[in-house]
SETIFI-451460 format. One line per field, with one value per residue: residue number from 1; residue in three letters; x, y, z of N, C-alpha, C in turn. Coordinates in pm, whole numbers. Layout:
<recs>
num: NUM,...
residu: ALA,...
nx: X,...
ny: Y,...
nz: Z,...
cax: X,...
cay: Y,...
caz: Z,...
cx: X,...
cy: Y,...
cz: Z,...
</recs>
This chain:
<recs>
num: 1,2,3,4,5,6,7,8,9,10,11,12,13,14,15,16,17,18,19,20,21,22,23,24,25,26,27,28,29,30,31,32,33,34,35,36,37,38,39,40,41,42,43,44,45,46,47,48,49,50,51,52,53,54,55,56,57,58,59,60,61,62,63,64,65,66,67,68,69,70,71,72,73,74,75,76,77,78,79,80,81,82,83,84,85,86,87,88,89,90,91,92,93,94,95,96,97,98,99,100,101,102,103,104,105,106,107,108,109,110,111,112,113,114,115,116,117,118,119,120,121,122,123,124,125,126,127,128,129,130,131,132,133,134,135,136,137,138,139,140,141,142,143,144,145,146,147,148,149,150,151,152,153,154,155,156,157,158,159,160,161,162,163,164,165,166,167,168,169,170,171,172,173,174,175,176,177,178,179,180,181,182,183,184,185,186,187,188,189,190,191,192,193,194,195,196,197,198,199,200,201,202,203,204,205,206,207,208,209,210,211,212,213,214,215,216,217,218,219,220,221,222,223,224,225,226,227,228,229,230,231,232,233,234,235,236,237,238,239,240,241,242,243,244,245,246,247,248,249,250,251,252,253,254
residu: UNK,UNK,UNK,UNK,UNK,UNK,UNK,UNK,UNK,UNK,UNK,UNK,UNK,UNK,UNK,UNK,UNK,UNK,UNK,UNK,UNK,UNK,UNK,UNK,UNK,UNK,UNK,UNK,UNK,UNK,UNK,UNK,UNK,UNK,UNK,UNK,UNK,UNK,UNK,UNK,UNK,UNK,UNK,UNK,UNK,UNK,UNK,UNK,UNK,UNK,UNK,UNK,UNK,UNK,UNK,UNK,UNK,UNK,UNK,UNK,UNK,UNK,UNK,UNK,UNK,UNK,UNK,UNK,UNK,UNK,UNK,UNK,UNK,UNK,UNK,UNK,UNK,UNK,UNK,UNK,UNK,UNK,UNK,UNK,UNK,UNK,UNK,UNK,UNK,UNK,UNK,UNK,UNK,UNK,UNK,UNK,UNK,UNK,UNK,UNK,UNK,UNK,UNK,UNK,UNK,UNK,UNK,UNK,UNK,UNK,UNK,UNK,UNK,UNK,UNK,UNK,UNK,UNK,UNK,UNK,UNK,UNK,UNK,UNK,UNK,UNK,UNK,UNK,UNK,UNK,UNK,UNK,UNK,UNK,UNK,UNK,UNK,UNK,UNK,UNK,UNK,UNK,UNK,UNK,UNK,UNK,UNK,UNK,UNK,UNK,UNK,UNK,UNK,UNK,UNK,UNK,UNK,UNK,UNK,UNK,UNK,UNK,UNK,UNK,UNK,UNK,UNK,UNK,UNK,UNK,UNK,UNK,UNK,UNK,UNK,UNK,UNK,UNK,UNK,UNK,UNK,UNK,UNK,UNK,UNK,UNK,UNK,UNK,UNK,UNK,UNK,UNK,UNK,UNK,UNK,UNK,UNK,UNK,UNK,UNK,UNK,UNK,UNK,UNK,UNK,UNK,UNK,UNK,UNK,UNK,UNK,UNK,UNK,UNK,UNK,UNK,UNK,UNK,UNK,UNK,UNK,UNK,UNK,UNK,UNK,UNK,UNK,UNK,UNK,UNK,UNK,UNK,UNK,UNK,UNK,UNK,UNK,UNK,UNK,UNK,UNK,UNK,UNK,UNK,UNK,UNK,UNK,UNK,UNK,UNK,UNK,UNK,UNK,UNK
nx: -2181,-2037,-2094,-1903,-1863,-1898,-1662,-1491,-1520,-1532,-1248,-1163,-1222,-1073,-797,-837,-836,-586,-468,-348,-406,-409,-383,-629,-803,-808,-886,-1146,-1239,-1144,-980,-672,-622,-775,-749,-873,-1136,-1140,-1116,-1282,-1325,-1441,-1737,-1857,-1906,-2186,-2122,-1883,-1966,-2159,-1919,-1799,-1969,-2016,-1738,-1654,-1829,-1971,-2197,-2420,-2569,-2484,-2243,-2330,-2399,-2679,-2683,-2584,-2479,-2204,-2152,-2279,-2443,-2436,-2382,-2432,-2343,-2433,-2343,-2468,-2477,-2621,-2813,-2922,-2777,-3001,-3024,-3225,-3390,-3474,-3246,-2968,-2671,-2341,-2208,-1938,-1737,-1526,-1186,-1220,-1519,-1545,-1458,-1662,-1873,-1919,-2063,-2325,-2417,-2687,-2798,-2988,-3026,-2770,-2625,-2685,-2527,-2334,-2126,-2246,-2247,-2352,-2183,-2173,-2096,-2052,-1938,-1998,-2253,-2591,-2560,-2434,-2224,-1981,-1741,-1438,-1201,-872,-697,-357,-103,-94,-172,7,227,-4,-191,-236,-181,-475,-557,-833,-1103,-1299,-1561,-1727,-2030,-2077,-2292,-2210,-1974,-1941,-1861,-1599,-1281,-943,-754,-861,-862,-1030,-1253,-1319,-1572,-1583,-1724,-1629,-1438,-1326,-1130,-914,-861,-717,-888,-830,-991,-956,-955,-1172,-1254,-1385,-1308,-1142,-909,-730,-554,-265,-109,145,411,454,260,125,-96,-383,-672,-1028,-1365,-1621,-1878,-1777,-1793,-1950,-1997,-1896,-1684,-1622,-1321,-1317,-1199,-933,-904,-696,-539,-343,-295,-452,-708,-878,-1121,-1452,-1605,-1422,-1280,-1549,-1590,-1342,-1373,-1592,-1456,-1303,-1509,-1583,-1419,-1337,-1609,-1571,-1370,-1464,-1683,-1496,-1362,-1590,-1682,-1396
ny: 841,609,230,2,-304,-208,-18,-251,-401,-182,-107,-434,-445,-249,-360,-621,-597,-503,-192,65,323,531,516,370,606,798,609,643,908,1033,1268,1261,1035,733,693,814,759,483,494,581,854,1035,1000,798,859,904,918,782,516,462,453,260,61,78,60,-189,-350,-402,-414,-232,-272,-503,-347,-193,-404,-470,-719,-1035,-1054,-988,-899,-685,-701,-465,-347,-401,-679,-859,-981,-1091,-1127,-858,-851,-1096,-1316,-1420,-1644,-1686,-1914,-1893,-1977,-1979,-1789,-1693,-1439,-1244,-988,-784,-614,-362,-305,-367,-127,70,-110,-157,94,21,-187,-278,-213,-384,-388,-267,-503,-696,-616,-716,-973,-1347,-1644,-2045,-2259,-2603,-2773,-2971,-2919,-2631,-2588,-2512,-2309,-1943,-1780,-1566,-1422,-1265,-976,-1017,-757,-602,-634,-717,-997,-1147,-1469,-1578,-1516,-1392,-1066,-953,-1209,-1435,-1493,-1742,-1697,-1752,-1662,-1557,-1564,-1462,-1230,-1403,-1583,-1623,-1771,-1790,-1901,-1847,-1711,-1385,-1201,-910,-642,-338,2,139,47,-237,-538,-834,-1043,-1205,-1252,-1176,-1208,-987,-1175,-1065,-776,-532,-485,-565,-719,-654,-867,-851,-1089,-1060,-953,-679,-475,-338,-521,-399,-239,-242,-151,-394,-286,-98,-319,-428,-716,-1007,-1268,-1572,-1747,-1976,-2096,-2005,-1896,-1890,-1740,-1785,-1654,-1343,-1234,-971,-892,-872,-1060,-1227,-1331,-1544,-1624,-1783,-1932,-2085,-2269,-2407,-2499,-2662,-2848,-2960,-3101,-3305,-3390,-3530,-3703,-3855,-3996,-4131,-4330,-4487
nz: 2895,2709,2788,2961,2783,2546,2488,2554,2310,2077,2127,2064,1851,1654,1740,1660,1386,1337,1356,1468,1728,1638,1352,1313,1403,1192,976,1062,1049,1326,1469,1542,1753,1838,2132,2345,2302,2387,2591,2737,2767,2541,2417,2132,1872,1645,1328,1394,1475,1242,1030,1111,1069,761,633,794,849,1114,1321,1462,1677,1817,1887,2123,2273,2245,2042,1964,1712,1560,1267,993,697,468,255,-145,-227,-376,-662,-904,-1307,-1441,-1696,-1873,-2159,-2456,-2673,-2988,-2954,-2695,-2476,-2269,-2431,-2520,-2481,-2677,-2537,-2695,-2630,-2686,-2669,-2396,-2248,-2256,-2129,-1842,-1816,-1930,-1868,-1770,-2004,-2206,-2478,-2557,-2553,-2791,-2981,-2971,-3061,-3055,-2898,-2906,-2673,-2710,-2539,-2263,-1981,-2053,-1960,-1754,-1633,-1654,-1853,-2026,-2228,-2265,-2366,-2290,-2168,-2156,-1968,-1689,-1609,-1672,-1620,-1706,-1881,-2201,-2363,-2573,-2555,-2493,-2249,-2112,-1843,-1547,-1438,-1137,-849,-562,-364,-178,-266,-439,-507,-371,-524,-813,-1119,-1222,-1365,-1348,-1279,-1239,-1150,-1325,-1507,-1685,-1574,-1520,-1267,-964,-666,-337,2,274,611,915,756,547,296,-15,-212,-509,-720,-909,-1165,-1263,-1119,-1126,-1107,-838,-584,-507,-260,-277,-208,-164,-264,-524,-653,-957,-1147,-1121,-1314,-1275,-1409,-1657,-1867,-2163,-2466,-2727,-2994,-3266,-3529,-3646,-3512,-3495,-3549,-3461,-3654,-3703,-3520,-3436,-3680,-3609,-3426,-3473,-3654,-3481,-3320,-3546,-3600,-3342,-3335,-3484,-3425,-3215,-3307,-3458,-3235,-3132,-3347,-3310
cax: -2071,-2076,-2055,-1769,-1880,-1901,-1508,-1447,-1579,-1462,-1129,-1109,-1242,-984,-686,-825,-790,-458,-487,-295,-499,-375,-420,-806,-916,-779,-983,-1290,-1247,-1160,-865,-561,-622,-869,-735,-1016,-1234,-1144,-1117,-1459,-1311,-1503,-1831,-1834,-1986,-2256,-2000,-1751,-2091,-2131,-1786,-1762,-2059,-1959,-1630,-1607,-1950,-1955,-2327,-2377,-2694,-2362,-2138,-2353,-2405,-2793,-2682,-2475,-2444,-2110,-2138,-2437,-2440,-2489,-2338,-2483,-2227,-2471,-2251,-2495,-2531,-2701,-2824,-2869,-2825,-3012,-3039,-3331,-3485,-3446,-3155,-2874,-2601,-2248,-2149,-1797,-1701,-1410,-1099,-1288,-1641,-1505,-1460,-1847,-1917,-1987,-2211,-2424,-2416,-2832,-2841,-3046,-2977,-2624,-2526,-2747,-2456,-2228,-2148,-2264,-2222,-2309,-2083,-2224,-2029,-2155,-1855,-2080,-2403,-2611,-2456,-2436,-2103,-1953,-1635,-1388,-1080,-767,-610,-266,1,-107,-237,100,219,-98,-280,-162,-306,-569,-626,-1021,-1144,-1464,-1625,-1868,-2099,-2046,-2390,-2215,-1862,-1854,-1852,-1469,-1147,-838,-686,-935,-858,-1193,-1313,-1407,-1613,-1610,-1793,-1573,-1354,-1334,-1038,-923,-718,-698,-964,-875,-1054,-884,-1069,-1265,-1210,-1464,-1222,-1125,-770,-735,-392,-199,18,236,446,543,138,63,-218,-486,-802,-1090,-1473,-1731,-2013,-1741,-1788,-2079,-2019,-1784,-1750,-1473,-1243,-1306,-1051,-926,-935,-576,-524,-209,-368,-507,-854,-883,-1269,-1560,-1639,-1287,-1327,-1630,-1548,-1255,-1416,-1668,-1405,-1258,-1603,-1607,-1291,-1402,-1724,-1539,-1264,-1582,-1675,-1440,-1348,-1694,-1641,-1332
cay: 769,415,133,-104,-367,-100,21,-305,-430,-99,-124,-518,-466,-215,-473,-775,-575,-492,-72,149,409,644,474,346,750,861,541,671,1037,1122,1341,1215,922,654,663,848,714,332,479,635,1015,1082,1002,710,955,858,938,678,384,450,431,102,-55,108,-1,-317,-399,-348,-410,-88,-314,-523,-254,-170,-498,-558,-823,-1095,-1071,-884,-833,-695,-668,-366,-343,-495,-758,-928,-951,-1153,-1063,-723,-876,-1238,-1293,-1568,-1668,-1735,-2035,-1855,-2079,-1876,-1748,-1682,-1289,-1224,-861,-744,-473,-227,-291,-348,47,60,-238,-93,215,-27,-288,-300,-181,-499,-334,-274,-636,-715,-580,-796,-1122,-1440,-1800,-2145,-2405,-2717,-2881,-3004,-2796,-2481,-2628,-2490,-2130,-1811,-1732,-1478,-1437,-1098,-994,-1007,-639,-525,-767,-764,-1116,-1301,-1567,-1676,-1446,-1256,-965,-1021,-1333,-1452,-1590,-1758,-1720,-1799,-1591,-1567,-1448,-1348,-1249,-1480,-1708,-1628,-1844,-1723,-2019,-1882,-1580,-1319,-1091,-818,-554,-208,42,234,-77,-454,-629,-949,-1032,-1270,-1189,-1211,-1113,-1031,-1175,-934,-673,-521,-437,-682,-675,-727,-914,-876,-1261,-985,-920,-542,-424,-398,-524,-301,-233,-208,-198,-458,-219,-86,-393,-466,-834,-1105,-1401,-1698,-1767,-2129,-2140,-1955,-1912,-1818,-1744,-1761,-1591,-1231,-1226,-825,-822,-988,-1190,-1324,-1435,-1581,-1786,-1884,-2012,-2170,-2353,-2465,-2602,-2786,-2928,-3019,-3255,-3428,-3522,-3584,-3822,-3975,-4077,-4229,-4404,-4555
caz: 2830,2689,2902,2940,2710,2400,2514,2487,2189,1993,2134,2009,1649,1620,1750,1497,1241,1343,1320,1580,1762,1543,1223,1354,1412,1075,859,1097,1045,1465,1534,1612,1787,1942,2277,2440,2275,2395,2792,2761,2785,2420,2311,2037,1775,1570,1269,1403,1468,1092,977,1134,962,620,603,857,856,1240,1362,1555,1758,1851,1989,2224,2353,2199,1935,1913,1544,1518,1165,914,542,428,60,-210,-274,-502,-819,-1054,-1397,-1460,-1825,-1910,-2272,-2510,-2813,-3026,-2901,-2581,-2444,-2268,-2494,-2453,-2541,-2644,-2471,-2677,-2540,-2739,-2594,-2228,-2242,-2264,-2045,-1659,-1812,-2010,-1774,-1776,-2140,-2307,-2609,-2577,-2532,-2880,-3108,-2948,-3087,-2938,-2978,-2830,-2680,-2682,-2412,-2070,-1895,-2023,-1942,-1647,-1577,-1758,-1931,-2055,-2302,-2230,-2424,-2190,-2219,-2079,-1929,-1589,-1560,-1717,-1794,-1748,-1998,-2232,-2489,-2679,-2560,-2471,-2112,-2109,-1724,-1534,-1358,-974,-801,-470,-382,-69,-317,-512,-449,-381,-668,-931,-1181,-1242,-1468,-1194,-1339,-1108,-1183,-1430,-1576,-1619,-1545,-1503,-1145,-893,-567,-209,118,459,773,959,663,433,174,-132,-260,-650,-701,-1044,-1121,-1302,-1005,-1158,-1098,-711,-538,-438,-200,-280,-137,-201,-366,-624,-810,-1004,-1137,-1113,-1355,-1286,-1560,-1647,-1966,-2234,-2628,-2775,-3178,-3349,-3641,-3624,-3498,-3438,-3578,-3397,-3731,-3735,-3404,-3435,-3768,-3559,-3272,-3529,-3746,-3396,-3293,-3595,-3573,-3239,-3343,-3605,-3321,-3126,-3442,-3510,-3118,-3107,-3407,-3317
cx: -2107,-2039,-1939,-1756,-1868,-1794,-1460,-1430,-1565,-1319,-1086,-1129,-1067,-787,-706,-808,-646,-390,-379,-416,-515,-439,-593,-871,-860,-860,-1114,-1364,-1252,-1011,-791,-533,-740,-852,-838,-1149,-1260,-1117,-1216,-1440,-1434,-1604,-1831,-1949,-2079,-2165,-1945,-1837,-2087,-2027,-1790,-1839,-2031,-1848,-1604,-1724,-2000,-2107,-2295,-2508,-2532,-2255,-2195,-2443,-2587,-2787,-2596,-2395,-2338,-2082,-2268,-2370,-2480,-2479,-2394,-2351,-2259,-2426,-2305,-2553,-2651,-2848,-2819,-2889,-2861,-3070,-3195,-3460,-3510,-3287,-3014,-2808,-2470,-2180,-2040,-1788,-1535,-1342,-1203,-1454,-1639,-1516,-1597,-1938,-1976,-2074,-2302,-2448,-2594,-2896,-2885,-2990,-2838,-2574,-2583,-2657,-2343,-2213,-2149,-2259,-2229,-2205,-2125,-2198,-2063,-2093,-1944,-2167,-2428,-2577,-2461,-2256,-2086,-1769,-1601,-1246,-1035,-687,-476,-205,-11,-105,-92,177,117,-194,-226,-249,-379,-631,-809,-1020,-1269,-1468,-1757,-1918,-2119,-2185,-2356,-2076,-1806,-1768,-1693,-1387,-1057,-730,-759,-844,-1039,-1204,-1407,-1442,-1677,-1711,-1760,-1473,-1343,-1172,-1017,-809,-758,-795,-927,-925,-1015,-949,-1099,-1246,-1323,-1413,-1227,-1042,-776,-566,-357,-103,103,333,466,375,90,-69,-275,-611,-898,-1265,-1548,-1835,-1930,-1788,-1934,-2070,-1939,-1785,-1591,-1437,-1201,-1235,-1039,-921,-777,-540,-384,-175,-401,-656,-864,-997,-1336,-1576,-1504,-1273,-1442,-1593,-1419,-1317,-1543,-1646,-1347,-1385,-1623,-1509,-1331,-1503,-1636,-1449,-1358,-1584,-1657,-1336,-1453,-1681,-1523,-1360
cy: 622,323,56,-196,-316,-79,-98,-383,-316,-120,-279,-524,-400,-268,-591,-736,-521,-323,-45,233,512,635,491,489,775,753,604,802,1088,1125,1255,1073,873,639,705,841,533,370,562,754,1054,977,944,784,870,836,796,538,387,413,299,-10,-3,42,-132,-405,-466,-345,-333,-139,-426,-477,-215,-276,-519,-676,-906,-1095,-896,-798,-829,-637,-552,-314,-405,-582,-883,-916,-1035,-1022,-963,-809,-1006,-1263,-1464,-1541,-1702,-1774,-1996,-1955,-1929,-1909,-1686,-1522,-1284,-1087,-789,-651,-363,-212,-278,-214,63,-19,-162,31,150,-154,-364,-263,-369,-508,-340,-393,-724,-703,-611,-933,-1247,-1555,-1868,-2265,-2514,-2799,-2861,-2914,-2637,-2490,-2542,-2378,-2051,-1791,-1616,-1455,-1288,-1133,-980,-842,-599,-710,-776,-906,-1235,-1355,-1606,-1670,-1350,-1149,-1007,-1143,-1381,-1521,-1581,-1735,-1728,-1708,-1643,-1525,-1386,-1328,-1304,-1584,-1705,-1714,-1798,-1751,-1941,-1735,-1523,-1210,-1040,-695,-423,-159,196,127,-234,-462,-766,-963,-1170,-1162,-1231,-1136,-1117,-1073,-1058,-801,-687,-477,-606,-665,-724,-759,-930,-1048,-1149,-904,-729,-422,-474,-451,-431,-310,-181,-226,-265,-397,-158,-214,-454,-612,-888,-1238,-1458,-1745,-1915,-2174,-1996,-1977,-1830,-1830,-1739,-1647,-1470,-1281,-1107,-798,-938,-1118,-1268,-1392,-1493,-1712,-1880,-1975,-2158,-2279,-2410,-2553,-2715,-2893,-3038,-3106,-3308,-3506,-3562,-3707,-3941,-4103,-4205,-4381,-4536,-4685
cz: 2806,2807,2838,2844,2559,2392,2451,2344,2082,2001,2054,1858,1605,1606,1660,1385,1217,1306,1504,1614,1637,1418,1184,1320,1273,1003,939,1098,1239,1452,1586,1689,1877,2114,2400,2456,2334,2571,2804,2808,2684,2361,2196,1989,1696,1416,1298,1377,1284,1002,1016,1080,857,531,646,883,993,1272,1491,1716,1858,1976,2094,2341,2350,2109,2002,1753,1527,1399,1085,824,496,324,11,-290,-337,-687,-945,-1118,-1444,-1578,-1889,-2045,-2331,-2662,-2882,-2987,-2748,-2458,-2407,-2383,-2435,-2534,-2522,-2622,-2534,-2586,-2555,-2674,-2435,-2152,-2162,-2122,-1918,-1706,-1867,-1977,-1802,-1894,-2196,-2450,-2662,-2624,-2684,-2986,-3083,-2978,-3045,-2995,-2828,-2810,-2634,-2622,-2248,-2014,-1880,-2003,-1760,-1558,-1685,-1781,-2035,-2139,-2346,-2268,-2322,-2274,-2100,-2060,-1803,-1547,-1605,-1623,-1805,-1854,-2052,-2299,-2593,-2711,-2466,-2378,-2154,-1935,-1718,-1421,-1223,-887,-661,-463,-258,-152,-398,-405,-468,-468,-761,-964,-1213,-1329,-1374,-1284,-1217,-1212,-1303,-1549,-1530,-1678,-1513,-1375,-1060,-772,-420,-94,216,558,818,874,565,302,72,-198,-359,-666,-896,-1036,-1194,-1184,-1015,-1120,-940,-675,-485,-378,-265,-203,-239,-330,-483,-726,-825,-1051,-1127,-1192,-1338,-1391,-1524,-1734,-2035,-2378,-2688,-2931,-3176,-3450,-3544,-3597,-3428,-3449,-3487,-3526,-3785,-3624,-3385,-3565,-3719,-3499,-3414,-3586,-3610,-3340,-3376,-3622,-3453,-3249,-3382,-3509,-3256,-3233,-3407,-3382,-3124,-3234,-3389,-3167
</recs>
């Protein structure tokens, strides 16, 4: 049987994370309840050691009192960009991702190709300097008031997901759909709850390795006008850049 130090140190993970016995053996797959398992009747299964680094990331060198290092990484919760795209001169480039391509997006994630027949454009301002960006239609009403349909977030590429704030909005891309939500993480918890600001769309769990990238939504792009085609959004954004020098201009000028 395990020693005392293992009892205890199973028994307290299971109290910080705030689980009943009950609850604990059902996320770990054991019958009915932890109780005999935390007074050293039952055999801390190999099974259960696994479950606890899978989900809680539970260093199993730890539990049995060889580590100090309570917790080890074991997901890849490296979320940079699959695909970095550039232009020409080689110089990143900023790919807009409509609704309609988003579909597409997580199976073609590492497609080179794919992201080639998507339309791209630079923004010549320091704000986008120095980072990879990325520009994704807003679909659905989850995210309001702050975003509505059809409207465009630029972000910025995240490379890990210690790195999200619980203030920022994200363009979280799983591994079947991209969305845009709010990210927070519970203490001692390997999960990652995606939060709607649409109060009518709950929050939900999810794990780390579901999501493949993450970019922070540093503004947005909102039309008045129809812009339903890429080259209508594109001569928008273009006639808005040039709007933009000339107020550049004609500041300097004055």
């Amino acid at each position: 049987m395990e020693n005392e130090l293992t009892l205890k140190r199973f028994t307290d993970v299971r109290r910080e994370l705030g689980y009943t016995q009950t609850e604990f053996a059902t996320l770990l797959g054991v019958s009915n309840t932890t109780a005999d398992i935390e007074r050293g009747r039952t055999k801390l299964s190999g099974k259960v050691v696994s479950e606890l680094l899978k989900q809680f990331k539970i260093n199993p060198l730890w539990l049995f009192g060889e580590s100090d290092a309570r917790y080890l990484e074991t997901s890849n919760t490296s979320v940079i960009p699959k695909v970095v795209t550039v232009d020409a001169a080689d110089n990143d480039n900023m790919v807009l991702v409509n609704a309609k391509a988003a579909a597409g997006y997580p199976q073609n994630i590492a497609d080179t190709s794919w992201y080639e027949q998507l339309p791209a454009f630079d923004l010549p301002i320091p704000e986008f300097r120095n980072a990879t960006y990325r520009g994704f239609q807003v679909e659905g009403d989850s995210m309001l008031p702050n975003l509505h349909p059809g409207e465009w977030v630029l972000a910025r590429a995240i490379e890990h997901i210690d790195h999200v704030s619980a203030n920022k909005m994200y363009v979280v891309v799983l591994q079947d759909s991209v969305m845009v939500k709010k990210i927070e993480k519970r203490p001692n918890s390997n999960n990652v709850t995606l939060v709607s600001l649409n109060e009518t769309y709950p929050p939900y769990d999810i794990k780390p390795f579901q999501i493949q990238e993450i970019w922070e939504v540093s503004s947005k792009i909102t039309f008045n006008v129809d812009a339903t085609t890429d080259r209508g959004l594109l001569k928008q954004l273009q006639e808005s850049m040039q709007e933009l020098k000339s107020q550049l201009k004609h500041v300097k000028k004055v």
